[in-house]
C-alpha positions in Angstrom: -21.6 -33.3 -7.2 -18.7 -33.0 -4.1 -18.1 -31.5 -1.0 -14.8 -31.3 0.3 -13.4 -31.1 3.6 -9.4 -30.6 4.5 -8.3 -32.2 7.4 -5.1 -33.3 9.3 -5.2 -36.5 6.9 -5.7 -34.5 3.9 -8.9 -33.3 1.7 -11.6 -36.0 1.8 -14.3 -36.1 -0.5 -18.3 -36.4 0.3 -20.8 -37.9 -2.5 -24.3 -35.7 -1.8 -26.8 -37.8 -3.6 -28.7 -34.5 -4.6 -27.9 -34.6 -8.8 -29.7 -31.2 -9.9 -28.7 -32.1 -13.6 -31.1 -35.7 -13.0 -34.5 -35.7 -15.1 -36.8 -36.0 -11.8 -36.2 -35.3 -8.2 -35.9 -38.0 -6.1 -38.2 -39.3 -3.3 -36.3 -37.9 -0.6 -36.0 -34.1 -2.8 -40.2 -34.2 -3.5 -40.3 -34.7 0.6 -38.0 -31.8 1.0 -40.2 -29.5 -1.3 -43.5 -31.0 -0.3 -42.3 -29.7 3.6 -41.2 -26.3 2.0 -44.4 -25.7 -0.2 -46.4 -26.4 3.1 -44.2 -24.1 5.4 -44.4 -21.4 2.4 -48.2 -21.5 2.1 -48.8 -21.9 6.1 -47.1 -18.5 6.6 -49.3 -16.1 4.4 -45.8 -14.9 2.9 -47.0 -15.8 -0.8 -50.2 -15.4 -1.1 -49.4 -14.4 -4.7 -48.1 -17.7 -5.7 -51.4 -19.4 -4.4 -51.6 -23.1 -3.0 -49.1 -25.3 -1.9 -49.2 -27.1 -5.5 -48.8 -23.3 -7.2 -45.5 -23.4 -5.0 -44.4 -26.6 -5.9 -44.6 -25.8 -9.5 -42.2 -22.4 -9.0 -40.0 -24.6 -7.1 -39.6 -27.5 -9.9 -39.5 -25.3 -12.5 -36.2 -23.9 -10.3 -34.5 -26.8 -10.4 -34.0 -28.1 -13.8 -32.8 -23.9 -14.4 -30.3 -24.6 -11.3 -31.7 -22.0 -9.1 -32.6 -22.3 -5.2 -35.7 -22.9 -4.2 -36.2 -19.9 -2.4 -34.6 -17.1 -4.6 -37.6 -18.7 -7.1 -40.2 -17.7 -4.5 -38.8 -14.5 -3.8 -39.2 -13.2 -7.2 -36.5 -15.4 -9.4 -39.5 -17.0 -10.9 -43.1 -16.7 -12.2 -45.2 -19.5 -13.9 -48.3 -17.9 -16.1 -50.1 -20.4 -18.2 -47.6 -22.9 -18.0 -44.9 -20.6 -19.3 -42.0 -19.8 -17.2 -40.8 -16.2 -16.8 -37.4 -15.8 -15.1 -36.4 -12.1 -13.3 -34.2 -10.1 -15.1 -31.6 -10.2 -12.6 -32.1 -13.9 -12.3 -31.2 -14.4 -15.9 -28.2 -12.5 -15.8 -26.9 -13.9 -13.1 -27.9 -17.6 -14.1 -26.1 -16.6 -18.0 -22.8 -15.5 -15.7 -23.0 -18.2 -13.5 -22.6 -21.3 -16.0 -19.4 -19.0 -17.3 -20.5 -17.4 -19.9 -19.8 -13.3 -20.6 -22.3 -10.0 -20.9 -20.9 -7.0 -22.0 -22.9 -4.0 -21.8 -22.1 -1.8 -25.0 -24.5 1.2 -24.1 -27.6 1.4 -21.8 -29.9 4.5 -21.9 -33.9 5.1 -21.6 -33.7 5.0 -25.6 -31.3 1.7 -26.5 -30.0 -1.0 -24.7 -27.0 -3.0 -26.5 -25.6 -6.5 -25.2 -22.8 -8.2 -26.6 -22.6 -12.3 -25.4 -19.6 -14.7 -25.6 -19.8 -18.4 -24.9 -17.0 -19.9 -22.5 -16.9 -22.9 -24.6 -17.1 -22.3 -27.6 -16.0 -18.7 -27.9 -19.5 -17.8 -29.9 -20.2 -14.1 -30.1 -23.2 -12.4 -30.4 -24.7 -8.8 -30.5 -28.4 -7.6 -29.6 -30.0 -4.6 -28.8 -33.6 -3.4 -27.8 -35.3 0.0 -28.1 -37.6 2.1 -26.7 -39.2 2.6 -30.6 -39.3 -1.4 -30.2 -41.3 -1.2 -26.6 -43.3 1.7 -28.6 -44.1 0.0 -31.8 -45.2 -3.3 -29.5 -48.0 -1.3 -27.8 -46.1 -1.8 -24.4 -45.8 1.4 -23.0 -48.3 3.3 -20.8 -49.2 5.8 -18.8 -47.4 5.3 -15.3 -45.9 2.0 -16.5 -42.7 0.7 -16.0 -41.8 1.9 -19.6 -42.6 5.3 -18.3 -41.1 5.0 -15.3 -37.8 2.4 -15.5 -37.0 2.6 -20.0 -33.5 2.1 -19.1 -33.9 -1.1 -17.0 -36.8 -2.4 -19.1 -34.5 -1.8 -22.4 -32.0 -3.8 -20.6 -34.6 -6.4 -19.6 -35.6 -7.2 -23.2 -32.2 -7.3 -24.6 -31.2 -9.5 -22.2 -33.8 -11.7 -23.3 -33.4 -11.8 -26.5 -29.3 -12.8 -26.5 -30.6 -15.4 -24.0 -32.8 -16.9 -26.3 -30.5 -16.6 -28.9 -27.0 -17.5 -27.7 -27.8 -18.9 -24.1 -30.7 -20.9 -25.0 -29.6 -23.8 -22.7 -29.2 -21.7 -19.6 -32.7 -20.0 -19.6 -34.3 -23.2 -21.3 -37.8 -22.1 -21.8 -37.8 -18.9 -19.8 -39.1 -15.7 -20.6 -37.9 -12.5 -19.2 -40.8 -11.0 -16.8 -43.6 -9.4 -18.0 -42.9 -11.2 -22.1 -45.3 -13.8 -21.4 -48.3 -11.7 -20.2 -47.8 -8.1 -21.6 -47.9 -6.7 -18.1 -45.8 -5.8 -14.8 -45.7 -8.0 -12.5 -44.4 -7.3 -9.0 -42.8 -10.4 -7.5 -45.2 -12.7 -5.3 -48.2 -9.7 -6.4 -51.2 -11.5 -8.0 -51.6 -15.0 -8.8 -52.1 -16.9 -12.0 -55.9 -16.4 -12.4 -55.5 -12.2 -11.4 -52.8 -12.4 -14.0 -55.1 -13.4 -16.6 -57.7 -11.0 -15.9 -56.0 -8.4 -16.3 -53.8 -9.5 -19.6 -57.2 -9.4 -21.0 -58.0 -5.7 -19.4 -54.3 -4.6 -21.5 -55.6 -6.3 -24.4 -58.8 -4.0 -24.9 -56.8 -0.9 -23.8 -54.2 -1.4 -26.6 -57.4 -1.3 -29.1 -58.2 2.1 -27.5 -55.3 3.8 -28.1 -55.1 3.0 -32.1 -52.4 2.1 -34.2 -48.7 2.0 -32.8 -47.2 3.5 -35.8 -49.1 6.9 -34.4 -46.8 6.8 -31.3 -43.9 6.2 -33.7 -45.0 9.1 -36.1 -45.2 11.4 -32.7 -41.8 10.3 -31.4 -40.0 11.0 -34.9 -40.6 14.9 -34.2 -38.0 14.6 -31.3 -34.9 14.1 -30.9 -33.6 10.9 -29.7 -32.7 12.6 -26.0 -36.0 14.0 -25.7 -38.3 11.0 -26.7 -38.8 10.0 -22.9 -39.7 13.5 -22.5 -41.6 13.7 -25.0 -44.1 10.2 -23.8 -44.3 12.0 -20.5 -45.2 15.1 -22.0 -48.3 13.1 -23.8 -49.2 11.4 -21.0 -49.8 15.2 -19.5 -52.1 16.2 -22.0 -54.0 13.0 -22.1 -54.8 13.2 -18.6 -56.1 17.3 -18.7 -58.2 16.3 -21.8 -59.3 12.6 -20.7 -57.9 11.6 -24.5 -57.0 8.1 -24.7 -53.2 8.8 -26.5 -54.7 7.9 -29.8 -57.2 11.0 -29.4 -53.8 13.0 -27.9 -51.6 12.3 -30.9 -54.4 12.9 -33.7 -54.9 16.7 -32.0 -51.1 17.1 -31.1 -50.0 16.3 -34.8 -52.8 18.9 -36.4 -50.3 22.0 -35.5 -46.5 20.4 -35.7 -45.1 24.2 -34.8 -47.8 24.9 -31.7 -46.4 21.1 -30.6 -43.1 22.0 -30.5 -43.2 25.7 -29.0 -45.7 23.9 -26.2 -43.3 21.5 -25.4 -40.5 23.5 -25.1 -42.1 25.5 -22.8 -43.4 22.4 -20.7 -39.7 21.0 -21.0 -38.3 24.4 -19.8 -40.7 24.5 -16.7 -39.8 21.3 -15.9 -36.0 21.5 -16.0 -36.0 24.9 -13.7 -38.1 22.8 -11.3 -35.6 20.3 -11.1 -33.0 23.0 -10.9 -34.9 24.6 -8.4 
């Protein structure tokens, strides 16, 4: 790696003896980080990460992916259970970064589509994500970011997906947030044990709320434009009844013509609010 300067006497060249593509950091890099780790845990600013070795971790983990030590800490990166999980936005930018292309082919709260090209070899590929996907996978909830963000959280997952597939050796073992522990994680929010406790809480919830292919039965009565309504809408009535959504979708799906006359009048209400 070279810096250059241009002078009077021409361009001169400057070896830095940092090599971020080098197995192991040196002595003089773990000194540098060991200072950083401290400073990071000394000022209270990520308590999320925990101690100074939790920091440590985020920040070697950053290297071998090429990204600085502090975009890691402020959110680039996550480590839960010894599995890393890289920001969206940090993914994309890493995949764009080492050259390689992302074309968006369409993005809504019901499909995201990505289409990836390698600058060296000229490889193409095509992937997509759903909402149906998210559905069938038990990951949306009430008040989630499914709920509230499906277009950014379609994107999310597609992105992952041609990473792993086509960009394997940008990401390296990286996971898109929130793939690794079935929940959302807010940057620098709850460390690794907290994490754990409550992947465990989603677990039992998901048992709750009964089979996914009853979410997919409920969303094949709408149209594709009104499925995000339509999740919000049963979020609504599972809330007024205290139903868990399997308990919402069994009474729902006993009167298919009351269903759609009551949604259409919830929809309606809703839009002249908006309006309003």
């Amino acid at each position: 790696m070279t810096l250059a300067l241009a002078g009077d006497a021409g361009e001169q060249k400057y070896v830095v003896p940092y090599n971020p593509k080098s197995m192991a950091p040196s002595e003089h890099e773990m000194m540098v980080f060991h200072t950083m780790a401290e400073q990071a845990v000394t000022s209270k600013m990520y308590k999320g990460i925990g101690d100074q070795a939790g920091v440590m971790m985020i920040m070697l983990s950053a290297r071998e992916l090429g990204i600085p030590p502090m975009q890691s800490l402020n959110g680039g990166l996550n480590i839960i259970n010894g599995k890393v999980e890289i920001s969206a936005r940090m993914m994309n930018a890493l995949i764009r970064k080492s050259g390689h292309q992302i074309k968006v082919v369409s993005s809504n709260d019901i499909e995201c589509v990505l289409q990836g090209r390698r600058c060296d070899s000229g490889e193409t590929l095509t992937t997509s994500f759903t909402y149906n996907e998210a559905v069938k996978a038990g990951l949306v909830k009430p008040n989630g970011g499914w709920t509230k963000w499906p277009k950014d959280m379609c994107f999310a997952r597609a992105l992952s997906r041609l990473a792993r597939q086509l960009f394997s050796d940008v990401i390296g073992m990286g996971y898109v947030e929130g793939e690794i522990s079935g929940i959302e994680i807010k940057p620098m929010e709850a460390a690794s044990t907290e994490i754990q406790e409550h992947a465990v809480e989603k677990e039992v919830t998901l048992e709750e709320e009964g089979d996914p292919e009853y979410i997919e039965k409920f969303l094949s009565y709408f149209e594709n434009g009104d499925k995000f309504l339509a999740m919000e809408y049963l979020d609504l009535v599972m809330k007024h009844f205290s139903w868990t959504k399997f308990q919402a979708i069994q009474e729902l799906l006993k009167d298919e013509k009351r269903l759609f006359l009551k949604f259409q009048a919830w929809k309606d209400k809703v839009k002249k609010t908006e309006e309003g």
